[in-house]
TORSEMAR-763732 format. One record per residue (C-alpha): x, y, z; residue in three letters. Coordinates in nm, 2 decimals, m for minus. Layout:
N
u = X	v = Y	w = Z	aa = ALA
...
This chain:
216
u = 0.00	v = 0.00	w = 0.00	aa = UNK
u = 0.32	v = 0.21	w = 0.08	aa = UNK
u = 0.48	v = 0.16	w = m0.25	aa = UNK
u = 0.12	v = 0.26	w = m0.41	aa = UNK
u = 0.10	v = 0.60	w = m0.27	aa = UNK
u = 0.47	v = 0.66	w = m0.36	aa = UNK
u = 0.37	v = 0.62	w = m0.70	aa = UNK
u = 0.07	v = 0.82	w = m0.68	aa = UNK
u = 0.19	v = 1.12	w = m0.48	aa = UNK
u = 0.52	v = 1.07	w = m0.81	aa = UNK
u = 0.24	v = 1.05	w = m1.08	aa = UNK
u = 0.03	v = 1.36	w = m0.93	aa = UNK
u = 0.39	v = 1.60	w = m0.89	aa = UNK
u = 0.46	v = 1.49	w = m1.28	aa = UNK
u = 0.10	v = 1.58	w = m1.36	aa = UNK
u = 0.14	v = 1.96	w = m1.18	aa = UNK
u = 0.47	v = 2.00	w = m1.39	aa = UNK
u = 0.35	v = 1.89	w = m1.71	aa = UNK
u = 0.17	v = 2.23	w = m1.80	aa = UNK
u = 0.49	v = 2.42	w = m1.74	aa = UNK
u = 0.69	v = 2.16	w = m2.01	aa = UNK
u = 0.44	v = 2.20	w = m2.27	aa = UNK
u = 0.42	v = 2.58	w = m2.25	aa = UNK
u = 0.79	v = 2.62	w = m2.26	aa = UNK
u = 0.82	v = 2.37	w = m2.55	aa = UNK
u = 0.54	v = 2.60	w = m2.79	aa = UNK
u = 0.65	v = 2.72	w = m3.05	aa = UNK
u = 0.55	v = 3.07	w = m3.10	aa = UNK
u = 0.29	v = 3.22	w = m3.35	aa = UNK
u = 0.38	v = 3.25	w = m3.68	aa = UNK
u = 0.41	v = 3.65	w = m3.81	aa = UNK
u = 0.46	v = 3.62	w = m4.21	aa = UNK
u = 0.58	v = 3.84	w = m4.46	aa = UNK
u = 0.62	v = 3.82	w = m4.82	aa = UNK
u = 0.89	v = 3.88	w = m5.06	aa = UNK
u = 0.89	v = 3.94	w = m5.44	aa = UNK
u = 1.26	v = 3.80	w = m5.53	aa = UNK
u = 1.23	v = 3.79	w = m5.90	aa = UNK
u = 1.09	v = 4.16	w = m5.89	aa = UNK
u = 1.42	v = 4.23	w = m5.69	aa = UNK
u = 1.66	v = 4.06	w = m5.94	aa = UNK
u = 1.49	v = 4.24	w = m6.23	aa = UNK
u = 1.45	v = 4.56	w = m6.07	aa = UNK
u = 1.71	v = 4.62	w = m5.85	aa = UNK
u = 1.97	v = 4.88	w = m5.96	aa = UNK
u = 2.29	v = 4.65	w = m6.00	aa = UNK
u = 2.08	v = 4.38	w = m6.06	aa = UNK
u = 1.99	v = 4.56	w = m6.45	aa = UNK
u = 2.35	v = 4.68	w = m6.50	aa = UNK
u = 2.43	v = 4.35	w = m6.51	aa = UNK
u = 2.22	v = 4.21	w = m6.69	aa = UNK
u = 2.26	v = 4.44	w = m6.96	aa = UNK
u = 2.62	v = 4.29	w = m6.94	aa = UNK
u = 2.56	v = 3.98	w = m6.97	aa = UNK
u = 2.31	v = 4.09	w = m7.23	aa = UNK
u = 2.59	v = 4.21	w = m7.42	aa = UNK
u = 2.79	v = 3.88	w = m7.40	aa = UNK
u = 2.47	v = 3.70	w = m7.56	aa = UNK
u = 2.45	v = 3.91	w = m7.84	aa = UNK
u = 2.85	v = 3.87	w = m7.87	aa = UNK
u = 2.80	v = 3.49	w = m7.91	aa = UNK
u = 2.51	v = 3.53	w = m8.08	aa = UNK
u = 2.69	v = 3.73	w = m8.37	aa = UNK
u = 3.02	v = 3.47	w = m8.32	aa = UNK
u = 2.76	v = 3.19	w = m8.39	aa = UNK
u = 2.62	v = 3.34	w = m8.71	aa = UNK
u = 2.98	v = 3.41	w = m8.87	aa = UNK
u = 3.06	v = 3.01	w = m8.77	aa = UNK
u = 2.76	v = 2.91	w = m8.93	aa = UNK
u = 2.82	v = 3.10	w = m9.26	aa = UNK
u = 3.18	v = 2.96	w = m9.26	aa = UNK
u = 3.02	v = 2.62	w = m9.27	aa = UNK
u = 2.77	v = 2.69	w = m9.49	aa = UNK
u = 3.01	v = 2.87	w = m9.78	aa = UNK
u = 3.24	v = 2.56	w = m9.75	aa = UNK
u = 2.98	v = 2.29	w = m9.73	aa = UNK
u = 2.80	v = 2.47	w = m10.07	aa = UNK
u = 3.18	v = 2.45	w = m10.21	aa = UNK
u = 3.24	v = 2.10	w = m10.07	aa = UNK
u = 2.89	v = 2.00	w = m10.20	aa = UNK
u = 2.94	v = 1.94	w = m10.60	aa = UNK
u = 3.29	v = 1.77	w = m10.57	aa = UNK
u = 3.18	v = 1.49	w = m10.36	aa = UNK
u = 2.89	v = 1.45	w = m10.59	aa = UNK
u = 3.12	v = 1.42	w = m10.88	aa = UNK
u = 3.31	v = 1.19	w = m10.73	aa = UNK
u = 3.02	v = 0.91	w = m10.79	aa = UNK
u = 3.14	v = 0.65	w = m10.51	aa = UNK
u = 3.50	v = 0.69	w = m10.62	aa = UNK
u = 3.75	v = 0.77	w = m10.36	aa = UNK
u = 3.84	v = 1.16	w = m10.37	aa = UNK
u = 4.20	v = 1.26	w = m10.46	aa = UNK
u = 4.45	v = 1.35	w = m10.17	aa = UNK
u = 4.40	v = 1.71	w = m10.20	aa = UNK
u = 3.99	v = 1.66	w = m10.15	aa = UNK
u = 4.04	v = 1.43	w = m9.91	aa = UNK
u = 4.24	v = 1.65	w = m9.68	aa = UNK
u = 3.98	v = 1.96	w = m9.76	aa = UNK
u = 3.68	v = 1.67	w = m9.58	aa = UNK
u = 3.90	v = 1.64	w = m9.33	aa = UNK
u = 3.97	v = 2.01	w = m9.26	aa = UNK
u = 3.59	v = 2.04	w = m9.34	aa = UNK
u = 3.50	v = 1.86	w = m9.04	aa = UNK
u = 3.79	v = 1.95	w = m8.78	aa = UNK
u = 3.63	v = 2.32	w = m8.84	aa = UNK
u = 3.27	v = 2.18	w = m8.82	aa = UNK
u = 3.33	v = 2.03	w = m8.45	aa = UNK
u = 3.60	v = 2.32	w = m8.34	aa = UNK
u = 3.26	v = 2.57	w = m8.39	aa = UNK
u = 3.09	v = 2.32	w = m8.19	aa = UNK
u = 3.31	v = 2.33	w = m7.95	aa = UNK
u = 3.33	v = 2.74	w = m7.92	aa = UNK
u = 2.97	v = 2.77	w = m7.92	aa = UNK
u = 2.90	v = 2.49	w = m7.64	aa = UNK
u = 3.18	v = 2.63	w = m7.44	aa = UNK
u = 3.04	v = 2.98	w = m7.46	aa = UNK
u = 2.69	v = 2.93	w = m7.37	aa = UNK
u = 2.77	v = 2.73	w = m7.08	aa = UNK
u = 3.04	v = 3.04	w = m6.95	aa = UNK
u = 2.71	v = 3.27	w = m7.03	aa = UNK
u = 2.53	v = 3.05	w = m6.78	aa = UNK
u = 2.77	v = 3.00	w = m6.53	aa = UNK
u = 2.82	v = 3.44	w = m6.54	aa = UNK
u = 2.45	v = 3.42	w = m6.50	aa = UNK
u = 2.47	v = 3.18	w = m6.19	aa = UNK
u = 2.73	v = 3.38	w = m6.05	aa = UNK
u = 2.55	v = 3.70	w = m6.09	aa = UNK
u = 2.25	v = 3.58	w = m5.89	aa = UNK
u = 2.43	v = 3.38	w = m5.62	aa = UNK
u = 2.56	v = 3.74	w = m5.56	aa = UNK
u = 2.23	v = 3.92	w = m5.54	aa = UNK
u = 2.13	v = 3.63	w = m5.28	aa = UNK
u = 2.41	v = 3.73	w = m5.06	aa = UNK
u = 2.26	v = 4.07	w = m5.10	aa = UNK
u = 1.90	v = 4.00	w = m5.05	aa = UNK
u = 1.95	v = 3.75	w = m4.73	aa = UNK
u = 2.10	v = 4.03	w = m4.52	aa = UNK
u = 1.83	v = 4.28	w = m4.61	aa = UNK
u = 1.54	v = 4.04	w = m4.56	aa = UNK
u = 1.65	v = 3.95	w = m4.23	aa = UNK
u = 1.66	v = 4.34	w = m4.17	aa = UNK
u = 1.36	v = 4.45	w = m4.26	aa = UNK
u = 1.15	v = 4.10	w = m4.12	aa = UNK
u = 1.31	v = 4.21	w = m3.79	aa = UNK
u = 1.15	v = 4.56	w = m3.81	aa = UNK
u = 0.84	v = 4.42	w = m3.86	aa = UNK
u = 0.84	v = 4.13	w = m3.63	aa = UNK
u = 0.80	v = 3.89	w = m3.88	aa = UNK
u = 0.95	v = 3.53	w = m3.78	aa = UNK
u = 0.88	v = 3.34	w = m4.17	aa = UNK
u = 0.97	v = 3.49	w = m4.48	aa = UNK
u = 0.78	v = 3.35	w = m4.79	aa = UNK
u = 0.84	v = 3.40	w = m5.14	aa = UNK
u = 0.57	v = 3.53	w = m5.35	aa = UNK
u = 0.60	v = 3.26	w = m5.58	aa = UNK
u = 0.50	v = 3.02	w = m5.32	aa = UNK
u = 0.20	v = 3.23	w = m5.20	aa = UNK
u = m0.12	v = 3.16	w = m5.40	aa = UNK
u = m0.22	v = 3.46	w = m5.21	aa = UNK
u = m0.17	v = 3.72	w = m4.97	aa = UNK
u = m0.27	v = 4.04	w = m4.79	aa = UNK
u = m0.09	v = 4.36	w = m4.96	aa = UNK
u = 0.06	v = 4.47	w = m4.58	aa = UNK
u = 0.25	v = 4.14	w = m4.55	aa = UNK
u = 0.44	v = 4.23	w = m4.90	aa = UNK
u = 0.80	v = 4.34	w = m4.80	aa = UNK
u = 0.99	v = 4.37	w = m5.14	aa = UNK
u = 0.97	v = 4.73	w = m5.16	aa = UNK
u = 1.13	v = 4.77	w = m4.80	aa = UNK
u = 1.42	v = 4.47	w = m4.92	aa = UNK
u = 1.45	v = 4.64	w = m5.25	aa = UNK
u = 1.53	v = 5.00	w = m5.10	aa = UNK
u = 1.81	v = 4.82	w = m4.93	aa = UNK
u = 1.97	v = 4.64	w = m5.14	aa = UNK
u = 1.98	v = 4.93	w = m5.38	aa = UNK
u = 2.23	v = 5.11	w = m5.06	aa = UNK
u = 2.48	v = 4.89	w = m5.18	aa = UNK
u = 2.66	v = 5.04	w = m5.51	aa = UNK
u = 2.90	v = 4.78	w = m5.56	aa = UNK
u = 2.87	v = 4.68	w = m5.91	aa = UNK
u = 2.83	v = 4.31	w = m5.97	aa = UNK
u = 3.07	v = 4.07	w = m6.13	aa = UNK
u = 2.94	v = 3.93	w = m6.43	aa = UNK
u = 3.26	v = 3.75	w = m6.56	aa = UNK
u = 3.23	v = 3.37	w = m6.30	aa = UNK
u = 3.56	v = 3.22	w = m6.18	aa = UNK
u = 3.65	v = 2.95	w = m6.44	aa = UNK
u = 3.53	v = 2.60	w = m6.44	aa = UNK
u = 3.77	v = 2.36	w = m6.32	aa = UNK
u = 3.95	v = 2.14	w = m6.57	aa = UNK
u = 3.85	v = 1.80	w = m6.43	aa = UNK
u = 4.13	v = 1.56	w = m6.40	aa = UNK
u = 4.16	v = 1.29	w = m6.67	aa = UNK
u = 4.04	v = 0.97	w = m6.71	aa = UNK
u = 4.22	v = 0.68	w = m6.50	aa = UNK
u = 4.42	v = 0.97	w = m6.37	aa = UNK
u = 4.64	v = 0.84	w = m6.04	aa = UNK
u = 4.72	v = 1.04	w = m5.78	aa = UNK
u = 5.08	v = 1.09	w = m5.70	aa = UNK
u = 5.30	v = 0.89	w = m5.54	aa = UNK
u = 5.48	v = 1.01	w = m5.26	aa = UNK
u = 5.85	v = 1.03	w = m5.26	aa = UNK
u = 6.02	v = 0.79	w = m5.00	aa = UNK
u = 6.21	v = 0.94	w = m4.75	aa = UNK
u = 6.58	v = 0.85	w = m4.77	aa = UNK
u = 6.66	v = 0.58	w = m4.58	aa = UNK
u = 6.84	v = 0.61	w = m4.25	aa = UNK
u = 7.21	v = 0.44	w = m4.28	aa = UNK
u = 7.28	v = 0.21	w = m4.01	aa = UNK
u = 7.47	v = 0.37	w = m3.72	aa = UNK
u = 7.73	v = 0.14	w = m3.58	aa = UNK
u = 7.64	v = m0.03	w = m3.24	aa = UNK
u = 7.85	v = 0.04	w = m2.93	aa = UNK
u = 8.09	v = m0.27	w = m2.83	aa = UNK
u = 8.02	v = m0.39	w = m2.47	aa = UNK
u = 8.33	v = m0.35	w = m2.25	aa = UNK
């Protein structure tokens, strides 16, 4: 009967603290604002002088790709009736070698244009991974000002009240900073080659043996 109200009088001081362990565990009430990103990275002031940089590098590749492709073209036309005459036959040496070269040029301009639209893309990466260091400081500024404790972006907000709408308040702030952006990416590492092994360490040198004492 002892051991019974022991474990009562335990159950009913566990039961009084129980309140206090649940309030203390709440998680507060959800205040949420609402940010426009994509109306900051079009808008913002750095933000468009980049983007009429890398604008500018399009329309550089653009025109590089044209002059490629009319390079092919002129020799392919040229190329065109000789290997028709040829009727099956093998071409001579000379027409051979002008295939060849034909082709080398075909996949070189393959080669520039692929490599240049991925650098485009990895300047346009770059230039938003810096706008996001610049956004993520100013949204935490201005959420704090208005007590807000979640931070949604309007695309993932099928709706929402005006007053929660804080991209005006981010935008102001990120325009403070007058740093231009850089629109030119570090380059892209060469990867190692296949079946590449690491090296191997030099040995150390070994040790001569040192001559052992005589005993007495």
């Amino acid at each position: 009967m002892k051991k019974t109200i022991i474990l009562g009088a335990a159950f009913v001081a566990l039961a009084a603290t129980a309140p206090a362990v649940l309030q203390a565990q709440q998680m507060p009430a959800p205040v949420i604002a609402v940010v426009n990103t994509d109306q900051i990275l079009g808008t913002c002031t750095q933000c468009t002088a980049a983007q009429a940089q890398i604008q500018t590098q399009v329309n550089q590749v653009q025109a590089r790709v044209q002059t490629l492709q009319t390079q092919i073209q002129t020799e392919a036309s040229a190329l065109e009736p000789l290997v028709r005459a040829l009727n099956g036959a093998q071409p001579d040496a000379a027409l051979a070698t002008r295939i060849n070269n034909f082709e080398t040029m075909r996949q070189n301009a393959d080669r520039e244009i692929n490599a240049s639209r991925e650098r485009i893309q990895r300047n346009l990466n770059y230039v938003r991974q810096q706008i996001g260091q610049r956004i993520q400081p100013a949204l935490q500024t201005v959420s704090q000002q208005r007590g807000a404790n979640l931070v949604l972006d309007a695309s993932q907000a099928l709706t929402f009240a005006p007053a929660l709408d804080i991209t005006t308040a981010v935008l102001a702030i990120v325009n403070q900073n007058n740093t231009p952006l850089n629109v030119n990416a570090p380059a892209a590492p060469t990867p190692a080659p296949a079946g590449a092994r690491p090296a191997t360490p030099t040995p150390a040198p070994a040790q001569p043996n040192r001559p052992r004492p005589q005993g007495r």
